[in-house]
PALO-784926 format. One record per atom (N, C-alpha, C): residue number from 1; atom name; y, z, x. Coordinates in steps of 0.05 Angstrom, whole numbers. Atoms other than C-alpha are relative to their C-alpha. Layout:
+-----+------+--------+--------+--------+
: seq : atom :     py :     pz :     px :
+-----+------+--------+--------+--------+
: NUM :   CA :      Y :      Z :      X :
...
+-----+------+--------+--------+--------+
This chain:
+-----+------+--------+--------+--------+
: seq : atom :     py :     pz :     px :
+-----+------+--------+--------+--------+
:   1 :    N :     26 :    -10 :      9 :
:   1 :   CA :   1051 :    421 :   1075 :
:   1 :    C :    -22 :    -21 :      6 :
:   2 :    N :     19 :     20 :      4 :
:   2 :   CA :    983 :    392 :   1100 :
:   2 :    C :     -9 :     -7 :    -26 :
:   3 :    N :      8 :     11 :     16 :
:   3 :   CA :    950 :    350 :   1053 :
:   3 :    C :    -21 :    -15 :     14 :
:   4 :    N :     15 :     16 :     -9 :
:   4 :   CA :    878 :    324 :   1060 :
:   4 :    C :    -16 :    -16 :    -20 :
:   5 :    N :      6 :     19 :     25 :
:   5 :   CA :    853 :    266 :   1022 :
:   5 :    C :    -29 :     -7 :      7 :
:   6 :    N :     27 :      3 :    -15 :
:   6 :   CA :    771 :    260 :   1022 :
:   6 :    C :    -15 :    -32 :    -17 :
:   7 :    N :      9 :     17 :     15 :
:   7 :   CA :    733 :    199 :    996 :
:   7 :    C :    -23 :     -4 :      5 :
:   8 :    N :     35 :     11 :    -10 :
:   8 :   CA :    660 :    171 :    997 :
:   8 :    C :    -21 :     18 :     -6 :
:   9 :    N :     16 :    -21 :     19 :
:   9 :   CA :    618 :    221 :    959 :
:   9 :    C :     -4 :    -18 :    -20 :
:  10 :    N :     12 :      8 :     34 :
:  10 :   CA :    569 :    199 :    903 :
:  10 :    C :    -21 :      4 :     -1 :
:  11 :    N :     41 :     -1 :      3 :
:  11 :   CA :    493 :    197 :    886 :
:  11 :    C :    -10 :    -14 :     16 :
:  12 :    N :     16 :     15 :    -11 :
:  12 :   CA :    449 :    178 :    931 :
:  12 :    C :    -35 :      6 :      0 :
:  13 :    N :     28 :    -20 :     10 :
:  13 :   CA :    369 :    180 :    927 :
:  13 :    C :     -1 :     10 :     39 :
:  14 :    N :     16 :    -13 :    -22 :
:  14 :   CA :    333 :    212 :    985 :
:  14 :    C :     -7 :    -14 :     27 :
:  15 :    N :      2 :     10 :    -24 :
:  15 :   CA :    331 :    180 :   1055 :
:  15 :    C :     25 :    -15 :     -1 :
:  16 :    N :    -27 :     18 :     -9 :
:  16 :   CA :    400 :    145 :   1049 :
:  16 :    C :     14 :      9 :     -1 :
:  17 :    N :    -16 :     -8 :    -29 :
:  17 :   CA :    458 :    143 :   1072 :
:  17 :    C :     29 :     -3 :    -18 :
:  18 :    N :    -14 :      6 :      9 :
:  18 :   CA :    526 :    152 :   1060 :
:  18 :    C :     32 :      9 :     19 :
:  19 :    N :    -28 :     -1 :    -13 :
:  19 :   CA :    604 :    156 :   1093 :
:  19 :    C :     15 :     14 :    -14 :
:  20 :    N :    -34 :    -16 :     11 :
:  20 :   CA :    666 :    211 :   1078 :
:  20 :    C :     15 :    -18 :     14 :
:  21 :    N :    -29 :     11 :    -10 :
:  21 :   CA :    731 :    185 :   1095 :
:  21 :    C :     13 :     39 :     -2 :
:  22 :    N :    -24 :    -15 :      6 :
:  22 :   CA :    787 :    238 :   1108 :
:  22 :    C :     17 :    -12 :      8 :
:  23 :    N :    -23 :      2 :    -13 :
:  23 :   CA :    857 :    234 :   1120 :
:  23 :    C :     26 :     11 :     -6 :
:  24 :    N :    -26 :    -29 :     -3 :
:  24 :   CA :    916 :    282 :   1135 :
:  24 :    C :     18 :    -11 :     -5 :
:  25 :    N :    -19 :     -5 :    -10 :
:  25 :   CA :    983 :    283 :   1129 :
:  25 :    C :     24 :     26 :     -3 :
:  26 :    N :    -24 :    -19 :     12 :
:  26 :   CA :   1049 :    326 :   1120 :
:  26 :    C :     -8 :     27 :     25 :
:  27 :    N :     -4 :    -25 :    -19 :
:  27 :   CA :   1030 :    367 :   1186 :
:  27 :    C :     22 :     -7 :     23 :
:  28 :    N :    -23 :      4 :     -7 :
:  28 :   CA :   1091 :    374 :   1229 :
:  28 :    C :    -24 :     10 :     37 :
:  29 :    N :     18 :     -8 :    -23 :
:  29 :   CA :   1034 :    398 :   1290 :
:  29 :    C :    -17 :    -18 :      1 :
:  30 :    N :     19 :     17 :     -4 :
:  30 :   CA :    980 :    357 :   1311 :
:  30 :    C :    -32 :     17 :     -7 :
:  31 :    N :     17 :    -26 :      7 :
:  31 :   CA :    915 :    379 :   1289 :
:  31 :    C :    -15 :     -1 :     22 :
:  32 :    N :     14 :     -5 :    -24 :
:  32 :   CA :    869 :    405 :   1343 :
:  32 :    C :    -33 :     -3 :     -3 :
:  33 :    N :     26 :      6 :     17 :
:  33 :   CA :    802 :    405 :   1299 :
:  33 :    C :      3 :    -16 :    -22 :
:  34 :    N :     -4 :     13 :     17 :
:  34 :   CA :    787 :    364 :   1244 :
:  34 :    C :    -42 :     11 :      0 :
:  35 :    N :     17 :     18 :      9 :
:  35 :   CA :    714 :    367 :   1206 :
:  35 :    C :    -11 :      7 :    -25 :
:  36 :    N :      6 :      3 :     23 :
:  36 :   CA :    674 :    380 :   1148 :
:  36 :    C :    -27 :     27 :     -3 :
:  37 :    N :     17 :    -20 :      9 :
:  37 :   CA :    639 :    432 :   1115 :
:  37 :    C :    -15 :     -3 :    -33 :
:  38 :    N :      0 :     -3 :     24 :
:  38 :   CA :    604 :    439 :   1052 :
:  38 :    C :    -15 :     24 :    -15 :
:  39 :    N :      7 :    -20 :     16 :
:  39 :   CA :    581 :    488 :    993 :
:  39 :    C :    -24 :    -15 :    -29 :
:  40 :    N :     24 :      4 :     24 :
:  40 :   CA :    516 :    480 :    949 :
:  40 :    C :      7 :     31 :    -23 :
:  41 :    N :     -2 :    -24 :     17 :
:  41 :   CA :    517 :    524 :    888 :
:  41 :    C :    -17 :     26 :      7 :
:  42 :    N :     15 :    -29 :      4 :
:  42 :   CA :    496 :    596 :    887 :
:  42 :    C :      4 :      8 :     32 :
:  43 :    N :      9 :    -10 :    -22 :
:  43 :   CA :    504 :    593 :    967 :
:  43 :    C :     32 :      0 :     19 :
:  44 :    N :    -29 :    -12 :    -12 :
:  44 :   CA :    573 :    604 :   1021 :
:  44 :    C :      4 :    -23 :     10 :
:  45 :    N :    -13 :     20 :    -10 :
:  45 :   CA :    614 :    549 :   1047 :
:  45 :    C :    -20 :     -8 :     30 :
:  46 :    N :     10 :      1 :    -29 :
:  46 :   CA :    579 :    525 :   1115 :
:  46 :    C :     11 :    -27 :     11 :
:  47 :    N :     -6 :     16 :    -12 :
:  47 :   CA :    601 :    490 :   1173 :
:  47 :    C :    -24 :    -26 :      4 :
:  48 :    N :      9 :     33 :     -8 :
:  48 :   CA :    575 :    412 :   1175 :
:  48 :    C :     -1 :     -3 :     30 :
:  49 :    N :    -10 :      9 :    -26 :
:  49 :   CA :    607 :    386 :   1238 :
:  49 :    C :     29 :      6 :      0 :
:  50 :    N :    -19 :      6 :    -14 :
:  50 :   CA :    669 :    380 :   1277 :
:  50 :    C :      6 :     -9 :     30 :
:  51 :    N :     -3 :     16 :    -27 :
:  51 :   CA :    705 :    347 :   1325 :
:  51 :    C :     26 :      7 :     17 :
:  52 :    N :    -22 :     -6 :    -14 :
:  52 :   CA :    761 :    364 :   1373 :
:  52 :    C :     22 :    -22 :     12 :
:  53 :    N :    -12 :     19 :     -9 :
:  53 :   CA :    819 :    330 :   1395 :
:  53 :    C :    -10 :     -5 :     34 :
:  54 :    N :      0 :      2 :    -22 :
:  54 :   CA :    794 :    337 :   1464 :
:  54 :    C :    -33 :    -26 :     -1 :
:  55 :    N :     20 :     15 :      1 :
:  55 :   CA :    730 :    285 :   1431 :
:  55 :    C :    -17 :     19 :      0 :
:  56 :    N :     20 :    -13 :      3 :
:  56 :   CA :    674 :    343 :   1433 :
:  56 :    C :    -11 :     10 :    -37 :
:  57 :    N :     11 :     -1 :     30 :
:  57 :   CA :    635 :    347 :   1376 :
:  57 :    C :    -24 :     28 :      2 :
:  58 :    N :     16 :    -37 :      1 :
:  58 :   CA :    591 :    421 :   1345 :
:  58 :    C :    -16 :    -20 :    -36 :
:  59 :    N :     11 :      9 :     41 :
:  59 :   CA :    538 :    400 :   1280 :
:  59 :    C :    -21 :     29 :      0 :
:  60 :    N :     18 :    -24 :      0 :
:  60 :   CA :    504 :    445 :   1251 :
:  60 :    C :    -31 :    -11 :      1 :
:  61 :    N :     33 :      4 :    -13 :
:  61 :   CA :    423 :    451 :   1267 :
:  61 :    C :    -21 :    -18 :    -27 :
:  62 :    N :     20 :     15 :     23 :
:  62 :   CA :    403 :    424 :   1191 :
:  62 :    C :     13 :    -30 :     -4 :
:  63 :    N :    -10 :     39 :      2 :
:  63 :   CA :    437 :    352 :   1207 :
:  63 :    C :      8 :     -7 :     18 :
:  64 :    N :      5 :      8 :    -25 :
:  64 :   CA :    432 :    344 :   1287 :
:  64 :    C :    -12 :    -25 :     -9 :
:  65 :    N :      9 :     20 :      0 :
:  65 :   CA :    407 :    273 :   1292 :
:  65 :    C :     -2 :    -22 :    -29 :
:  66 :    N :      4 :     17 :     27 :
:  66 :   CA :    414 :    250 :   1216 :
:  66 :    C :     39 :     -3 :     -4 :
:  67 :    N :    -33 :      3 :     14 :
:  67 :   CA :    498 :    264 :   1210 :
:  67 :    C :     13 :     -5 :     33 :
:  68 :    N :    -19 :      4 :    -31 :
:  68 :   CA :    553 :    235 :   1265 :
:  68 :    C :     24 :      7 :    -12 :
:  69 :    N :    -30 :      1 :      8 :
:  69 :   CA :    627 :    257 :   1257 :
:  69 :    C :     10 :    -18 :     28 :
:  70 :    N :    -20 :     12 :    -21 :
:  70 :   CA :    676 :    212 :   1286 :
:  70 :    C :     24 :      6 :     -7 :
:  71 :    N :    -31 :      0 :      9 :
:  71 :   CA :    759 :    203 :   1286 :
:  71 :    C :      9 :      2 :     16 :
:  72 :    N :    -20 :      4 :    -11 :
:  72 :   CA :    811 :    196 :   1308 :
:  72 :    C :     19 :     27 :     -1 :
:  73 :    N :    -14 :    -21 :      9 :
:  73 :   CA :    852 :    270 :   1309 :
:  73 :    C :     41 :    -16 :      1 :
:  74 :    N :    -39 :     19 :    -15 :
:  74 :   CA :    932 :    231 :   1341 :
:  74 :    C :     -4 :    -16 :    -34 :
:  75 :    N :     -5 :     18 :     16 :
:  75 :   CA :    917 :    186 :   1272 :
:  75 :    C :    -11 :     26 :    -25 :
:  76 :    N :      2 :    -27 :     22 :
:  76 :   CA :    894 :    251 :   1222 :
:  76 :    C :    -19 :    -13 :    -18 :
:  77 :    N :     26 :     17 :     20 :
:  77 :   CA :    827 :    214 :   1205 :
:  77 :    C :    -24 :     23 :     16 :
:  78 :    N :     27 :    -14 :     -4 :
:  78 :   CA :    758 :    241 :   1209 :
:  78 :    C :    -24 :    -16 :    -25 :
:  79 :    N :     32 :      5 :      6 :
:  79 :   CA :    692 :    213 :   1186 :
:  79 :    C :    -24 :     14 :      0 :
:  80 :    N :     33 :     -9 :     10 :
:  80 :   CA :    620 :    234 :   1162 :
:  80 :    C :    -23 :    -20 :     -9 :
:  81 :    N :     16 :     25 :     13 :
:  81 :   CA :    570 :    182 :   1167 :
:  81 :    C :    -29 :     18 :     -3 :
:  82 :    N :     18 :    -14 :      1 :
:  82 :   CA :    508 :    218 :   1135 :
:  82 :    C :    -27 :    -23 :    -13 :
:  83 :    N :     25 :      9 :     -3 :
:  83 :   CA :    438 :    188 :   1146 :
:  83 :    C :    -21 :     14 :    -10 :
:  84 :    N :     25 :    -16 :     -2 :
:  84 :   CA :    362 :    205 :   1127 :
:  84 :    C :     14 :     18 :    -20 :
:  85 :    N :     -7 :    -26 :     21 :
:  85 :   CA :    398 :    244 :   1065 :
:  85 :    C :    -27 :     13 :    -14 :
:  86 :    N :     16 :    -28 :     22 :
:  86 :   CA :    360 :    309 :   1034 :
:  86 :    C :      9 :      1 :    -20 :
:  87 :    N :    -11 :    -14 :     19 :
:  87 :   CA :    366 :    333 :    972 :
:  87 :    C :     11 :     19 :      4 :
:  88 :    N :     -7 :    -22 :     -9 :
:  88 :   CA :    378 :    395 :   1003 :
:  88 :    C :     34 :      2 :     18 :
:  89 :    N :    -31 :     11 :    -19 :
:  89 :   CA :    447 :    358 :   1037 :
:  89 :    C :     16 :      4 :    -28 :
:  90 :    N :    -16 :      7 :     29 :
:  90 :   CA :    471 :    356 :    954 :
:  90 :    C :     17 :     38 :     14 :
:  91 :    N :    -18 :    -10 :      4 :
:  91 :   CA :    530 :    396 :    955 :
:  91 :    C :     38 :    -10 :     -9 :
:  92 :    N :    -31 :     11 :     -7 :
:  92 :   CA :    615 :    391 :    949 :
:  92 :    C :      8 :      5 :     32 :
:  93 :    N :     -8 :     12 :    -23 :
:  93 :   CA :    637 :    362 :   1019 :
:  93 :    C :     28 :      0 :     -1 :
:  94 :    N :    -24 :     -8 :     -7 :
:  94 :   CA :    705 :    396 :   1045 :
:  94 :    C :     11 :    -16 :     29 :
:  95 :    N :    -10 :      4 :    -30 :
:  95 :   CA :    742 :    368 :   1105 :
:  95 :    C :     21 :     29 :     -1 :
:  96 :    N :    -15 :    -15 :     -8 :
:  96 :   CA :    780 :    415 :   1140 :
:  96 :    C :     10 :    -11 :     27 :
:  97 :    N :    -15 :      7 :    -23 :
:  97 :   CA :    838 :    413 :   1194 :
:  97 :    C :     14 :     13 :      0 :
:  98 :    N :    -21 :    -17 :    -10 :
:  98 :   CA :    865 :    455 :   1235 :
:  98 :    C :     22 :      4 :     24 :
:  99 :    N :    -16 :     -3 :    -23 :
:  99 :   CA :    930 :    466 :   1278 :
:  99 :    C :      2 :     27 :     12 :
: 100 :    N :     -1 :    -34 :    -12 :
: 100 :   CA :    953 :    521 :   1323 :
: 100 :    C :     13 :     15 :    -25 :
: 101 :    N :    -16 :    -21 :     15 :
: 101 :   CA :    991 :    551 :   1260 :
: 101 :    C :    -14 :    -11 :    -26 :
: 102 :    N :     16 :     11 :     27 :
: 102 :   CA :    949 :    521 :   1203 :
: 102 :    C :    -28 :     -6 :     -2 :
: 103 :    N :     31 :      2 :     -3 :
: 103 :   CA :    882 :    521 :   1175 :
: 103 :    C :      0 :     -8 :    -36 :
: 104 :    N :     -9 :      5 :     23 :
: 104 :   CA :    879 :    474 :   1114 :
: 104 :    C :    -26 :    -19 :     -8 :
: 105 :    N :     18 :     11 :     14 :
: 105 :   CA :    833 :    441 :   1058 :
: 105 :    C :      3 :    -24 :    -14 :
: 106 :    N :     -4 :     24 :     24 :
: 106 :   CA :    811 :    381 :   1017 :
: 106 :    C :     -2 :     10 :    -24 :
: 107 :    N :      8 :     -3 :     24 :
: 107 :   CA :    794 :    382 :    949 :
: 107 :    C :    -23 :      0 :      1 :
: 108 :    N :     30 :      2 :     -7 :
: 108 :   CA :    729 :    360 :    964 :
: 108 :    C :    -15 :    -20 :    -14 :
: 109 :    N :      8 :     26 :      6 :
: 109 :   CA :    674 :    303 :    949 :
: 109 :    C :    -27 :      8 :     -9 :
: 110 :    N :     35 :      0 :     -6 :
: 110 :   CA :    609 :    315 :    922 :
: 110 :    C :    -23 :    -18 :      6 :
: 111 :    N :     19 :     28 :      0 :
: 111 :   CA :    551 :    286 :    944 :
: 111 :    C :    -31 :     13 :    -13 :
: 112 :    N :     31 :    -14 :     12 :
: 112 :   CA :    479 :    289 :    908 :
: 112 :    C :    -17 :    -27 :      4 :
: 113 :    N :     21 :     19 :    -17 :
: 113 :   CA :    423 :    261 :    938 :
: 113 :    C :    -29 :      9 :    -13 :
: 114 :    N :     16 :      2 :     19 :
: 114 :   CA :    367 :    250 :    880 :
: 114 :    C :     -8 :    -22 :    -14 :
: 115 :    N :      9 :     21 :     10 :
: 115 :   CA :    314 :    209 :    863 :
: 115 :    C :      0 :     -8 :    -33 :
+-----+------+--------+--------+--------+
């Protein structure tokens, strides 16, 4: 059974910055994606970023130039270095990873970004 472990979530005020950690194990497949999504109250899970084992990276249009994902997929890591934080970035921060036969979650990290 995957298992994904998230870290680096906390308060931050408004223009700074902050790092997720993930990291997988217990998949018997390699994962093919790896990245991170998150959920503000009252509103639907949305894709963050991701990254592919082939290195190509997808962010979404409200954190182009302020969020980078990196990682390593062969080592079942993934990163979120988030810059220039919004309030509007406050939510719980999911990683996700997926193989050809699996599509699996963290627990999740929140982050709140308030002065």
């Amino acid at each position: 059974q995957v298992q994904l472990v998230e870290s680096g979530g906390g308060l931050v005020q408004p223009g700074g910055s902050l790092r997720l950690s993930c990291a997988g194990s217990g998949s018997i497949f390699g994962f093919i994606v790896m990245g991170w999504y998150r959920q503000a109250p009252g509103k639907q899970r949305e894709l963050v970023a991701n990254i592919r084992s082939g290195g190509g990276t997808n962010y979404a249009d409200s954190v182009k130039g302020r969020f980078t994902i990196s990682g390593d997929l062969a080592k079942n890591t993934v990163y979120l270095q988030m810059n220039s934080l919004k309030p509007e970035d406050t939510a719980v921060y999911y990683c996700n990873a997926k193989t050809l036969v699996s599509d699996s979650w963290g627990q999740g990290t929140q982050v709140t970004v308030s002065s």
